[in-house]
C-alpha atoms as one frame of an Amber mdcrd trajectory, in Angstrom:
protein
  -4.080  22.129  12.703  -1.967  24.841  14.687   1.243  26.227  14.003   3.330
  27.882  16.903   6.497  28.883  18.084   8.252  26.509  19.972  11.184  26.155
  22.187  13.524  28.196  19.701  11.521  26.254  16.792   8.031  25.566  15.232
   5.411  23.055  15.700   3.221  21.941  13.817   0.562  19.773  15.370  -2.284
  17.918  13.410  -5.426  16.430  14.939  -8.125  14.446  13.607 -10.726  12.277
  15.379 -11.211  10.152  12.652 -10.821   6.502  12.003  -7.444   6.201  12.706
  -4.702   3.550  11.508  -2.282   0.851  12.683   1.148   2.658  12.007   2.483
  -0.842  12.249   0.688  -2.087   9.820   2.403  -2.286   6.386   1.730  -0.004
   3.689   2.412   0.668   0.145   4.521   3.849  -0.920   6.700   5.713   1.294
   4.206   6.304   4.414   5.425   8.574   7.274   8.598   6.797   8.258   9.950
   7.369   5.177   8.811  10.661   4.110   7.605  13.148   6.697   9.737  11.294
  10.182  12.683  11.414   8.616  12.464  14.833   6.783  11.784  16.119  10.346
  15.321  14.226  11.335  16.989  15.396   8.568  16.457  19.581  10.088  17.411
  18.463  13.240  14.010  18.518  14.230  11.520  15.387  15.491   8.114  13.971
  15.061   5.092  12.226  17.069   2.670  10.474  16.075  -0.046   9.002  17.929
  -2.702   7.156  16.342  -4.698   3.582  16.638  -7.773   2.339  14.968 -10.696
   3.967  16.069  -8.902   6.651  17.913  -8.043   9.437  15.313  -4.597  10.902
  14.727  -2.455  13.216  15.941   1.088  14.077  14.717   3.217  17.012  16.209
   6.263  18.012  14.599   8.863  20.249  15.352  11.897  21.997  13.588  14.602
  24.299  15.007  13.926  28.177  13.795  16.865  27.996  11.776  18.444  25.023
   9.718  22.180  25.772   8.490  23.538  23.716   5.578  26.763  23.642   3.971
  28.325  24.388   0.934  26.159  23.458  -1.881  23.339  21.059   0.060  20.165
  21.563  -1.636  17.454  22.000   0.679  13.994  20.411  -0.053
């Protein structure tokens, strides 16, 4: 795991060489579409992800240095 400046941002990049997964495949509970993809959308920022069965992981995500939000937005 490193975390870096970035092109006016941060990334965050995770690596594994485990087992890997089928991001395809369906899951139960949220997964990363729902939960960490679209957080990353939701600051303006984006998300990777690279992974197949057998081939590890590895994610990189990246948000802008500073988020603004307006008027009474809670920020999670």
């Amino acid at each position: 795991m490193s975390v870096l400046p970035a092109h006016g941002g941060v990334l965050v990049t995770v690596v594994d060489d485990g087992c890997g997964f089928d991001p395809g495949q369906a899951r139960t509970g949220l997964g990363l579409r729902q939960s960490v993809l679209a957080r990353m959308r939701e600051v303006a920022g984006s998300a990777t992800l690279d992974t197949a069965p057998g081939r590890g992981t590895h994610i990189e995500l990246w948000a802008p240095a500073a988020v603004s939000c307006r008027a009474g937005q809670e920020v999670s």
